[in-house]
LOVOLUM-930845 format. One line per field, with one value per residue: residue number from 1; x, y negated, z of N, C-alpha, C in turn; residue in three letters. Coordinates in steps of 0.05 Angstrom, whole numbers, plus 5000, padded with zeros to 4 digits. Each point is the difference from the previous one (the first is absolute). Last residue first. Example, Ala and Ser with C-alpha at 12.3 -4.5 7.8 and 13.67 -1.06 7.14 Angstrom:
2
num = c(2 | 1)
npx = c(5257 | 5006)
npy = c(5045 | 5115)
npz = c(5142 | 4999)
capx = c(5016 | 4982)
capy = c(4976 | 4976)
capz = c(5001 | 5000)
cpx = c(4985 | 5018)
cpy = c(4978 | 4976)
cpz = c(5014 | 5000)
residu = c(SER | ALA)
//
This chain:
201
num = c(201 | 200 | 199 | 198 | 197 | 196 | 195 | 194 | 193 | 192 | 191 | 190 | 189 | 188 | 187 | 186 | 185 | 184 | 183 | 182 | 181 | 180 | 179 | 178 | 177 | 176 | 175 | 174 | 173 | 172 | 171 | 170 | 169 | 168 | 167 | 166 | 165 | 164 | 163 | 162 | 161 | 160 | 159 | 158 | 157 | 156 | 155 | 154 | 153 | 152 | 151 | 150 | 149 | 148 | 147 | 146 | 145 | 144 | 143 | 142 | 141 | 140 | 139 | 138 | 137 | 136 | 135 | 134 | 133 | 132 | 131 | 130 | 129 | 128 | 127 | 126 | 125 | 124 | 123 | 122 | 121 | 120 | 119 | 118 | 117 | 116 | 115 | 114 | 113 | 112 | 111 | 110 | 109 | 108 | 107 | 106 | 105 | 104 | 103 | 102 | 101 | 100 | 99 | 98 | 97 | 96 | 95 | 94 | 93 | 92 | 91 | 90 | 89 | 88 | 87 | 86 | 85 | 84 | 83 | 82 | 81 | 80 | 79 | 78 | 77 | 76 | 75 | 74 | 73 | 72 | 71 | 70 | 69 | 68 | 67 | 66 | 65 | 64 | 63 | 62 | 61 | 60 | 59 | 58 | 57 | 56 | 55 | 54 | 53 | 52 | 51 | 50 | 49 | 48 | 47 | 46 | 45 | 44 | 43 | 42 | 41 | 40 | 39 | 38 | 37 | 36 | 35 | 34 | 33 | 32 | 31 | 30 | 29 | 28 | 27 | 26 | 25 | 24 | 23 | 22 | 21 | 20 | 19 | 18 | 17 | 16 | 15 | 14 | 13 | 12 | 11 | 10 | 9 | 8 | 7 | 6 | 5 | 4 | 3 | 2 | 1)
npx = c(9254 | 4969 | 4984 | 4935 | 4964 | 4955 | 4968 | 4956 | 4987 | 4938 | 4973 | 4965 | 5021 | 5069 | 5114 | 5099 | 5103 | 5066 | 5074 | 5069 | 5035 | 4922 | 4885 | 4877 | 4904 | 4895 | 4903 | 4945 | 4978 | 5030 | 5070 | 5054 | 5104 | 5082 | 5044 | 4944 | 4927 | 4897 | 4901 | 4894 | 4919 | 4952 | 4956 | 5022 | 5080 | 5066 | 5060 | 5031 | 5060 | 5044 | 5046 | 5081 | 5078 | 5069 | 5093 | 5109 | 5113 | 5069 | 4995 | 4968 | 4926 | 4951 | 4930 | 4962 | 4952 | 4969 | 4956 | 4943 | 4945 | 4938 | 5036 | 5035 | 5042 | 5034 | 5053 | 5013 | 5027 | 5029 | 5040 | 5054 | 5082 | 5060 | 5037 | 5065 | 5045 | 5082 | 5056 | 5072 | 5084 | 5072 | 4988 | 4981 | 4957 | 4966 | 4933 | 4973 | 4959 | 4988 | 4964 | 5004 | 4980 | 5005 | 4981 | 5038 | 5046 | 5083 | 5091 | 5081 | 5076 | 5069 | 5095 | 5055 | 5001 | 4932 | 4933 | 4896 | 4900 | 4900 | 4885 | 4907 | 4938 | 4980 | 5059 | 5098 | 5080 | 5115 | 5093 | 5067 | 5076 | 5067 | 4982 | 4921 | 4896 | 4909 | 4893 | 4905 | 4901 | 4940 | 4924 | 4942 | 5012 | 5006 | 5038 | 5040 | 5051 | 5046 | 5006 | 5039 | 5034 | 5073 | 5076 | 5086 | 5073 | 5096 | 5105 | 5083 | 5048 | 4974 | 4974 | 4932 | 4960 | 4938 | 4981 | 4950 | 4981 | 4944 | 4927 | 4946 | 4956 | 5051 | 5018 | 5021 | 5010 | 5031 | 5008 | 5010 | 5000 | 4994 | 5037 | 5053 | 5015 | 4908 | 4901 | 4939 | 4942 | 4999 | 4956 | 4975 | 4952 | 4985 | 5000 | 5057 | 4962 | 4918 | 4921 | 4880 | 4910 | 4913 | 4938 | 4946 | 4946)
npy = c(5010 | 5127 | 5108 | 5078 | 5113 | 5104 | 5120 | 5115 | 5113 | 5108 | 5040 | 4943 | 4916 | 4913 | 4970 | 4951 | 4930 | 4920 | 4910 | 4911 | 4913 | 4965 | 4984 | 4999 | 5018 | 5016 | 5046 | 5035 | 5101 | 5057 | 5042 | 5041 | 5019 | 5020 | 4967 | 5005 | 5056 | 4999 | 5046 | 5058 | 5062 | 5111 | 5090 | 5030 | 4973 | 4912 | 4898 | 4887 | 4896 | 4906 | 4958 | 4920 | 4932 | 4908 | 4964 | 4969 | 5005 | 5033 | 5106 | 5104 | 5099 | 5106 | 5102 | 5112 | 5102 | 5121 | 5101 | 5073 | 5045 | 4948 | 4902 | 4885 | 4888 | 4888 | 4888 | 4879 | 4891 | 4896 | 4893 | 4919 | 4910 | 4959 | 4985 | 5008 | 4931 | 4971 | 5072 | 5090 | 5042 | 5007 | 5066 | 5117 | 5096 | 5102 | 5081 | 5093 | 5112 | 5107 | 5102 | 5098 | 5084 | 5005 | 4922 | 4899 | 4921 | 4985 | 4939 | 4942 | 4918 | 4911 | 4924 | 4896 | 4884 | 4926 | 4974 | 5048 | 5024 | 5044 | 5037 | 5059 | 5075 | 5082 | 5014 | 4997 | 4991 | 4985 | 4954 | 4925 | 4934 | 5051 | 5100 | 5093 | 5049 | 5065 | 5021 | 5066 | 5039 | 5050 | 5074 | 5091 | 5069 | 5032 | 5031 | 4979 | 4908 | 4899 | 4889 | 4916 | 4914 | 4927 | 4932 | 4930 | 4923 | 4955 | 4957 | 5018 | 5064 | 5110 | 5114 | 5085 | 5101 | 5074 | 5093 | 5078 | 5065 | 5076 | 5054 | 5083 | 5011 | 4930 | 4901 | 4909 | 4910 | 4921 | 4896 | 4919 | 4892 | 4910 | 4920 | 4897 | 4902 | 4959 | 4999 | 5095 | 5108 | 5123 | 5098 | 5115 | 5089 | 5099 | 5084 | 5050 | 5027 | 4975 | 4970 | 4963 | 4963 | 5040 | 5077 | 5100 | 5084)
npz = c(0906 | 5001 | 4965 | 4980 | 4986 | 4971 | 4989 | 4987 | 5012 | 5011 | 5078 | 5086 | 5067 | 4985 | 4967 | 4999 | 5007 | 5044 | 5003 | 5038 | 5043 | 5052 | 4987 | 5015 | 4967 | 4956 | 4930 | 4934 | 5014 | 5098 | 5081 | 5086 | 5036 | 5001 | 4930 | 4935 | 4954 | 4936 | 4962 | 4973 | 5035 | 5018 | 4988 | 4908 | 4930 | 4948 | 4975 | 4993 | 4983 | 5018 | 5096 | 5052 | 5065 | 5014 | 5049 | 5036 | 5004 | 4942 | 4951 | 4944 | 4982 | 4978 | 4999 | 4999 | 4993 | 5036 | 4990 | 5009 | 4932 | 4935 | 4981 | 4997 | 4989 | 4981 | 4970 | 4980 | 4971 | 5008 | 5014 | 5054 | 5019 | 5088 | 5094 | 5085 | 5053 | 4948 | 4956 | 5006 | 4991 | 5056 | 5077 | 4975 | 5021 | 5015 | 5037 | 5030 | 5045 | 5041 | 5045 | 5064 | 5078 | 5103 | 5079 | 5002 | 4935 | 4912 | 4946 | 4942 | 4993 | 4956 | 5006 | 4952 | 4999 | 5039 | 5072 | 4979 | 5017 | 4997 | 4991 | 4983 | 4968 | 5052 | 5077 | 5051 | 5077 | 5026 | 5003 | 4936 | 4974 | 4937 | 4989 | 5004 | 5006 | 4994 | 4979 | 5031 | 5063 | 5098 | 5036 | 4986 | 4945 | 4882 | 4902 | 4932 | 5002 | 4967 | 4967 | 4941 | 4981 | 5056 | 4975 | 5015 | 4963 | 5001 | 4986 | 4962 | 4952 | 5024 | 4993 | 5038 | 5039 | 5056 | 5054 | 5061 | 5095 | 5064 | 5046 | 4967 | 4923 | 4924 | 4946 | 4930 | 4923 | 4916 | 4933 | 4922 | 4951 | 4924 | 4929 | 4964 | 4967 | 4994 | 5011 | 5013 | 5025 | 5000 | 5007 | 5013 | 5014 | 5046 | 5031 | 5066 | 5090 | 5038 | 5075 | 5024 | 5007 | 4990 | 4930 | 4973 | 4932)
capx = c(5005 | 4997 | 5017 | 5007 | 5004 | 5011 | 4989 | 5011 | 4993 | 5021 | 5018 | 4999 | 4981 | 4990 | 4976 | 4984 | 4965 | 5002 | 4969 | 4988 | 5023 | 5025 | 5022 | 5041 | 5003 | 5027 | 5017 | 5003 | 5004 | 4990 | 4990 | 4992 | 4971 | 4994 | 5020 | 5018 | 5019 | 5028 | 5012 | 5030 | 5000 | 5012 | 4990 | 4974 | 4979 | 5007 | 4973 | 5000 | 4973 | 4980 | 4989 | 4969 | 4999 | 4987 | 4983 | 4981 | 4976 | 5000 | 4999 | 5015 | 5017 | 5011 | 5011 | 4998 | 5014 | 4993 | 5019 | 5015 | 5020 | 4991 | 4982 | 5004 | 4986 | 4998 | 4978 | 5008 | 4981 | 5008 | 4974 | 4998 | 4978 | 4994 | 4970 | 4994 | 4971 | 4995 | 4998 | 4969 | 4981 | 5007 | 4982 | 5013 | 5007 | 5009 | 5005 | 4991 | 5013 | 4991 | 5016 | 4987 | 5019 | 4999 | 5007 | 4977 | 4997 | 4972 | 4995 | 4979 | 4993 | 4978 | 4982 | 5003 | 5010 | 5025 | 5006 | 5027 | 5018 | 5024 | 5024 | 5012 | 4989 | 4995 | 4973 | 4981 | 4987 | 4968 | 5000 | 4969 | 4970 | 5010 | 5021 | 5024 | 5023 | 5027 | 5034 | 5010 | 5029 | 5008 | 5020 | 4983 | 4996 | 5003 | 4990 | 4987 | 5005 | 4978 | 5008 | 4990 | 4984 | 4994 | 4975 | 5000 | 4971 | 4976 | 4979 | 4996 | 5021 | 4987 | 5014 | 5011 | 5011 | 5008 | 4997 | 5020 | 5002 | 5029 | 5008 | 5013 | 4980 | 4985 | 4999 | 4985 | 5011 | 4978 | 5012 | 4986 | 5009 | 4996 | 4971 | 4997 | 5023 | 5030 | 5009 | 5014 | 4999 | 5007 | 5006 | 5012 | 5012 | 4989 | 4971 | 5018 | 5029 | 5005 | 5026 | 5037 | 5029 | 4996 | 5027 | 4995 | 5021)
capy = c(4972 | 4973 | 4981 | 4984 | 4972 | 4983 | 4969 | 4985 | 4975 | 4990 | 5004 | 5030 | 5010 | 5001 | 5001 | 5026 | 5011 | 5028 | 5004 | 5024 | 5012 | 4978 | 5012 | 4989 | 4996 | 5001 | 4983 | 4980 | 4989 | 5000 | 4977 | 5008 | 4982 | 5021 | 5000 | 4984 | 5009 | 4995 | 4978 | 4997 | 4979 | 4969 | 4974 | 4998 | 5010 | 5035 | 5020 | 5032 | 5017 | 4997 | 5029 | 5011 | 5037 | 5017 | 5005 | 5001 | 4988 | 4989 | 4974 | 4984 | 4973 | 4980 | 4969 | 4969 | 4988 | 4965 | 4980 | 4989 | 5016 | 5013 | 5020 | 5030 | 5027 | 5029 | 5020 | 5027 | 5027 | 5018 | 5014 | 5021 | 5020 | 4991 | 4995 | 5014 | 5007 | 4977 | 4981 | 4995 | 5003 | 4978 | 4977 | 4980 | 4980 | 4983 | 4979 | 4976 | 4981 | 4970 | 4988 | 4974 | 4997 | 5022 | 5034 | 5003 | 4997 | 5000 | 5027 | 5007 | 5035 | 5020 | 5028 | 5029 | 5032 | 5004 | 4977 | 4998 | 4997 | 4986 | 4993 | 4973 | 4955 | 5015 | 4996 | 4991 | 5020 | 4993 | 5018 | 5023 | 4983 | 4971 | 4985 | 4990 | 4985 | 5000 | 5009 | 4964 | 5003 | 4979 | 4982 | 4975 | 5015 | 4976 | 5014 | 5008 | 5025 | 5017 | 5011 | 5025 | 4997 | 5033 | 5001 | 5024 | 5002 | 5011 | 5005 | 4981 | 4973 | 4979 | 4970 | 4986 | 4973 | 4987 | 4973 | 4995 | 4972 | 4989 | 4975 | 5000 | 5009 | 5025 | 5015 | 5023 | 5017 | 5016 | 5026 | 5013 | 5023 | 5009 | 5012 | 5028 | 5021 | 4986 | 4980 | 4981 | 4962 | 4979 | 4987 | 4966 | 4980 | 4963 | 4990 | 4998 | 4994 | 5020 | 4989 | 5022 | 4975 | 4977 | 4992 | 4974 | 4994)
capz = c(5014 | 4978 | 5023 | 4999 | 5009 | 5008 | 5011 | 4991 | 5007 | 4985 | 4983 | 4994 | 4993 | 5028 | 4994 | 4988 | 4988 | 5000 | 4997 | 4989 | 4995 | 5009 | 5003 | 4993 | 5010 | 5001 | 5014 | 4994 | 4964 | 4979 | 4974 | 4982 | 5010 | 5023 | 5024 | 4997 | 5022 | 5009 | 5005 | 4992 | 4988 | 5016 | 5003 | 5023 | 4994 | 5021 | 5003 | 5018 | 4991 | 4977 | 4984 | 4994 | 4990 | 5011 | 4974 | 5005 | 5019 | 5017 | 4992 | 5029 | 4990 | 5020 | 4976 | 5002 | 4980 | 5006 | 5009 | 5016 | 5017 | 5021 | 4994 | 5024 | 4990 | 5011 | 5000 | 5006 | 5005 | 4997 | 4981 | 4999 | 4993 | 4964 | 4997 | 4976 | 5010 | 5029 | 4986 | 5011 | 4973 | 4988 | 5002 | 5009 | 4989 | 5008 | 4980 | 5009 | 4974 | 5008 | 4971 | 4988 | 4982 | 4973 | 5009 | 5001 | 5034 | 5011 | 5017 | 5003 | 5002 | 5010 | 4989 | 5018 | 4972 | 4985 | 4996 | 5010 | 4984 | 5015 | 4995 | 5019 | 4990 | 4971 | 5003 | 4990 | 4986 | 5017 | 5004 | 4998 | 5012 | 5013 | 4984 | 5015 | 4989 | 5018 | 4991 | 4987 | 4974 | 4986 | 5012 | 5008 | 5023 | 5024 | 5030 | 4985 | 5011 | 5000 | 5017 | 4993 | 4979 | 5006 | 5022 | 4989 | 5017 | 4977 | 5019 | 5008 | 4992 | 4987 | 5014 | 4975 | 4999 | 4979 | 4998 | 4978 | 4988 | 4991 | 5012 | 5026 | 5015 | 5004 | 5021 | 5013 | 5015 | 5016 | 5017 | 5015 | 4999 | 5036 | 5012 | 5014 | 4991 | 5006 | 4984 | 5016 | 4980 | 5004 | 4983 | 5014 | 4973 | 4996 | 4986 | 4968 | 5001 | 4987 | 4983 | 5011 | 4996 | 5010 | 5008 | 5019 | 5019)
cpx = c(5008 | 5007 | 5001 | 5013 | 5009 | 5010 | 5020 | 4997 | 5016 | 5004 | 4982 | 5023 | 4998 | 4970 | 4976 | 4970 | 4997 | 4971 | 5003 | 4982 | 4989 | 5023 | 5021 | 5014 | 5035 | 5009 | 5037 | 5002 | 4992 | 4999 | 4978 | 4978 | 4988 | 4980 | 4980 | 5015 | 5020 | 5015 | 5035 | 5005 | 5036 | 5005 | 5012 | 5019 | 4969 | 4977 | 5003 | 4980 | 5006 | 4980 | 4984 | 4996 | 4967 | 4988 | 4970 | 4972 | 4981 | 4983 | 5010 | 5011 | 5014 | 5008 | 5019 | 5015 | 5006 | 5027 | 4992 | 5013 | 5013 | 5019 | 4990 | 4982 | 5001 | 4976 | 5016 | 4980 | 5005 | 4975 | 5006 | 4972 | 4997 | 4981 | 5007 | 4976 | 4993 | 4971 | 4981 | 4998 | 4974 | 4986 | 5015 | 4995 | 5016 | 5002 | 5022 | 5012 | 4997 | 5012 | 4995 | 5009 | 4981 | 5011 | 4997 | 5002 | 4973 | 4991 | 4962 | 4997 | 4975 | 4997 | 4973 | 4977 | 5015 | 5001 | 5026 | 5014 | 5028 | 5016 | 5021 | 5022 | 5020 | 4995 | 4999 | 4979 | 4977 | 4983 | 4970 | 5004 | 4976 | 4968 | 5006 | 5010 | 5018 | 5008 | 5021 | 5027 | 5002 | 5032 | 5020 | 5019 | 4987 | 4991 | 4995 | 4976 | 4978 | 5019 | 4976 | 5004 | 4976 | 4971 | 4994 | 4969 | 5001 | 4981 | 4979 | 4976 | 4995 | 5029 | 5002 | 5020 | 5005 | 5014 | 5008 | 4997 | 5016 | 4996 | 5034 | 5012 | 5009 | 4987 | 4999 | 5010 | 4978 | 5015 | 4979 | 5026 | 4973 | 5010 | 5000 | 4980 | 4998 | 5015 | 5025 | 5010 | 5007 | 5000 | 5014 | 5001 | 5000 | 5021 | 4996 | 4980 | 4998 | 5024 | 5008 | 5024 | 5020 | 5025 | 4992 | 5027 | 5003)
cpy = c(4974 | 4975 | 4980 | 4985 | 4979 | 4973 | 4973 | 4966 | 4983 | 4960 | 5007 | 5000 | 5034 | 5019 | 5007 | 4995 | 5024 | 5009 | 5036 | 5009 | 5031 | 5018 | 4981 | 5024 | 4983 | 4989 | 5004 | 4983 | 4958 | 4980 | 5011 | 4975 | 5009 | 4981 | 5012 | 4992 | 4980 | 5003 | 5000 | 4971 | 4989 | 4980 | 4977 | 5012 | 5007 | 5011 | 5018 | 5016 | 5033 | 5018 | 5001 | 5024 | 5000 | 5019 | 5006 | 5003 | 5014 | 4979 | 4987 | 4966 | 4986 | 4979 | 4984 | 4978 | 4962 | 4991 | 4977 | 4986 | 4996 | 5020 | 5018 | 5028 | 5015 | 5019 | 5027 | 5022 | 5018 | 5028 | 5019 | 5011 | 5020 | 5012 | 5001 | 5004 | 5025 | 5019 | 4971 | 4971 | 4996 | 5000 | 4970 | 4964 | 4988 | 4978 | 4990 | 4981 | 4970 | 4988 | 4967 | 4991 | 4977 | 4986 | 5016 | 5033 | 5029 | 5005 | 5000 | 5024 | 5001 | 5032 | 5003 | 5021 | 5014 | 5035 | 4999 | 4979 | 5005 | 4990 | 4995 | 5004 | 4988 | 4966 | 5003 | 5013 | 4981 | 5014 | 4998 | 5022 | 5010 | 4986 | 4969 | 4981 | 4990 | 4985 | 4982 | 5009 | 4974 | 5011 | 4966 | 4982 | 4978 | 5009 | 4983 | 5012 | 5021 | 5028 | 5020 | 5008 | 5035 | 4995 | 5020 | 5004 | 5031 | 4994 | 5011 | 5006 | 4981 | 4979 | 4984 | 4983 | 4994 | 4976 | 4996 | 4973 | 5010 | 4974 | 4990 | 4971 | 4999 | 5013 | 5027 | 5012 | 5021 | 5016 | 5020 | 5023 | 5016 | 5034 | 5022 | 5017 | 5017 | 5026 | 4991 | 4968 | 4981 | 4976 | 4970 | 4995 | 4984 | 5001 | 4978 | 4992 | 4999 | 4998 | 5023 | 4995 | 5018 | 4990 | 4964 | 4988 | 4970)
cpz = c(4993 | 5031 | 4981 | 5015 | 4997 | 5003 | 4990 | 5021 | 4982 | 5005 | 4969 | 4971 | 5003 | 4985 | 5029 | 5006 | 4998 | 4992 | 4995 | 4997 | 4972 | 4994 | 4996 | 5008 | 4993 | 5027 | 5005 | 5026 | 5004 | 4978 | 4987 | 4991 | 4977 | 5007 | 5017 | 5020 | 4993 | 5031 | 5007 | 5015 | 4989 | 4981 | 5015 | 5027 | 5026 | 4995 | 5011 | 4996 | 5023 | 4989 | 4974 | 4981 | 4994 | 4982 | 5008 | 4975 | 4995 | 5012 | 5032 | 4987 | 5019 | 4985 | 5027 | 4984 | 5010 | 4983 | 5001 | 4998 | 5028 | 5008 | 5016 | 4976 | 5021 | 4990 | 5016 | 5002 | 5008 | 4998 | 4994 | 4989 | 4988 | 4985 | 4965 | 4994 | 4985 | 5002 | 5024 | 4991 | 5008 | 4970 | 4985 | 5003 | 5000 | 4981 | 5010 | 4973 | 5016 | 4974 | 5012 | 4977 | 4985 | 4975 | 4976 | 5007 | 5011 | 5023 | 5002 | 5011 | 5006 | 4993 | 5025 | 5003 | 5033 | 4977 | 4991 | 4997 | 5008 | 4989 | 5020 | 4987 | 5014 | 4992 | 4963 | 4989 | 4984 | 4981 | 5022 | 5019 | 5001 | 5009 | 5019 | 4982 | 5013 | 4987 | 5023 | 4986 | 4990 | 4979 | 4987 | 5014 | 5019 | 5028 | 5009 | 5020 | 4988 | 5014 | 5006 | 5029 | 5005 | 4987 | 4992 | 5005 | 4999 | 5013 | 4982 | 5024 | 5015 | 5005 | 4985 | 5006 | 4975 | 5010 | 4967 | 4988 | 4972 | 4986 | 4994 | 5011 | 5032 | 5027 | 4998 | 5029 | 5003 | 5022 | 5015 | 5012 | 5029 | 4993 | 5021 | 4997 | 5013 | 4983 | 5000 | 4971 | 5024 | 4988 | 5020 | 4978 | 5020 | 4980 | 4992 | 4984 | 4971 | 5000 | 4981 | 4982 | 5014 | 5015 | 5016 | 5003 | 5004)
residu = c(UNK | UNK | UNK | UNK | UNK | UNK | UNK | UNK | UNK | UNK | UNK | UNK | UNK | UNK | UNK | UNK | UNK | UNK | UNK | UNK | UNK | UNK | UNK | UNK | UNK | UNK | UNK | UNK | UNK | UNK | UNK | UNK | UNK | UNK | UNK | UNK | UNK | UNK | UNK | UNK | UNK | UNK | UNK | UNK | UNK | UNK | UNK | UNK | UNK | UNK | UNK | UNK | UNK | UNK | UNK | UNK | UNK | UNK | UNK | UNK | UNK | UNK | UNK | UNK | UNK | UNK | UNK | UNK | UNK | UNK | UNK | UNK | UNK | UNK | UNK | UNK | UNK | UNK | UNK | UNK | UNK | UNK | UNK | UNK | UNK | UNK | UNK | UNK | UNK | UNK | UNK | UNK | UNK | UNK | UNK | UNK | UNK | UNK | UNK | UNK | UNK | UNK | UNK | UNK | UNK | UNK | UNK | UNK | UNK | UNK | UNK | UNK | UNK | UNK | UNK | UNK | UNK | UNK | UNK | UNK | UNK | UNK | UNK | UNK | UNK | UNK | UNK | UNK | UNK | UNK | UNK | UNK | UNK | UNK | UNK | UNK | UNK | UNK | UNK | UNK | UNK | UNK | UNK | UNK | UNK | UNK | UNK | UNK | UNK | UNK | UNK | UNK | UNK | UNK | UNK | UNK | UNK | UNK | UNK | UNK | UNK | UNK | UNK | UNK | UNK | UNK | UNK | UNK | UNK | UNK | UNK | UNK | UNK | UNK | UNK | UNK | UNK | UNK | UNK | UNK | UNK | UNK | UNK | UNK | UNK | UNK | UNK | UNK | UNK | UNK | UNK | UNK | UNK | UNK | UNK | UNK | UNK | UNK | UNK | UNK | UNK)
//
C-alpha cells in the first residue's frame, strides 16, 4: 500500500519550541456532510497570528478547502500555511471553507511572545511510521519563522523507493526543503514505513 501525505484526524503529535512566555494554542473545526458549520472559538488578551496548520476532506469533490478565520482585523479564508494576524484581544472563530464534510485545525500565537525576526534556534528531529494495516503515524512541529526541513532517513518496503512527505512535498533521504511556522511529516512509500526529519536553523 502507497501512502502519499494523506491526512489522519487524531494521528499527529504537535510538539511546540518556543522561547517566550507563551506556547501556541490549537483549535480544530469541521464540517459535516450536509454542509453544517461547526465553529471553534478562542478568546484572546492580546493580538495573535493565526495559520491554518491542517486541512482535510476525506471525499474530495475537487473543489477548493481552506480554514475560515474571523476576529479583530480578520475576516478571510486561509490556504493550508497562510497566516493573519490580528489587530487587538478579542475572540477568534475558526470556520471550514469548503463543500462536504471537512476537518480544518489552526495555530494560534501569541505575538507578545514572537521573539525579534523569531529566528532563535532550532535542531529538531522528528519521526513517522505508517504500517501495513494502513495506519499512518505523522509527526508535526511548530516553531516561529522560518526553518529549514531535511530528510534524514527513510525505509519501506520494494518496490517503491522510501522517502520523506513533508508539508505534502515529497523529500528525498538527505535532501531539504524551507518551511515557515510548521513542519508536517509522513512517511512516502510500500508499507511497512519508517521515516524522519530534521528542522534545523
Amino acid at each position: 500500500m502507497r501512502f502519499r501525505g494523506r491526512f489522519v484526524v487524531g494521528a499527529a503529535l504537535f510538539v511546540a519550541c518556543i522561547p517566550a512566555i507563551a506556547a501556541p494554542q490549537y483549535i480544530s473545526a469541521g464540517q459535516d456532510p450536509n454542509n453544517t458549520p461547526h465553529p471553534r472559538t478562542l478568546d484572546e488578551g492580546s493580538p495573535v497570528r493565526v495559520t491554518c496548520i491542517d486541512i482535510y476532506a476525506p471525499e474530495p469533490n475537487g473543489k477548493a478547502i481552506a480554514c475560515y478565520v474571523k476576529g479583530p482585523g480578520i475576516n478571510r479564508q486561509l490556504k493550508l500555511g497562510e497566516s493573519a494576524e490580528t489587530t487587538g484581544a478579542g475572540t477568534v472563530i475558526l470556520t471550514c471553507k469548503g463543500d462536504g464534510f471537512i476537518y480544518c485545525r489552526a495555530r494560534i500565537d501569541d505575538l507578545r511572545s514572537n521573539p525579534p525576526n523569531g529566528q532563535s534556534r532550532i535542531d529538531k528531529t522528528i519521526s513517522a511510521s505508517a504500517d501495513t494495516s494502513g495506519d499512518v503515524f505523522p509527526a508535526d512541529f511548530s516553531f516561529y519563522g522560518s526553518a529549514t526541513v531535511t530528510c534524514s532517513s527513510a525505509t519501506g518496503q520494494s518496490p517503491v523507493r522510501p522517502s520523506c512527505n513533508i508539508n505534502h512535498q515529497l523529500v528525498e533521504i538527505n535532501s531539504s526543503i524551507a518551511a515557515s511556522g510548521s513542519v508536517h511529516l509522513e512517511c512516502n512509500g510500500t508499507t511497512p514505513l519508517t521515516c524522519s526529519a530534521r528542522i534545523h536553523r
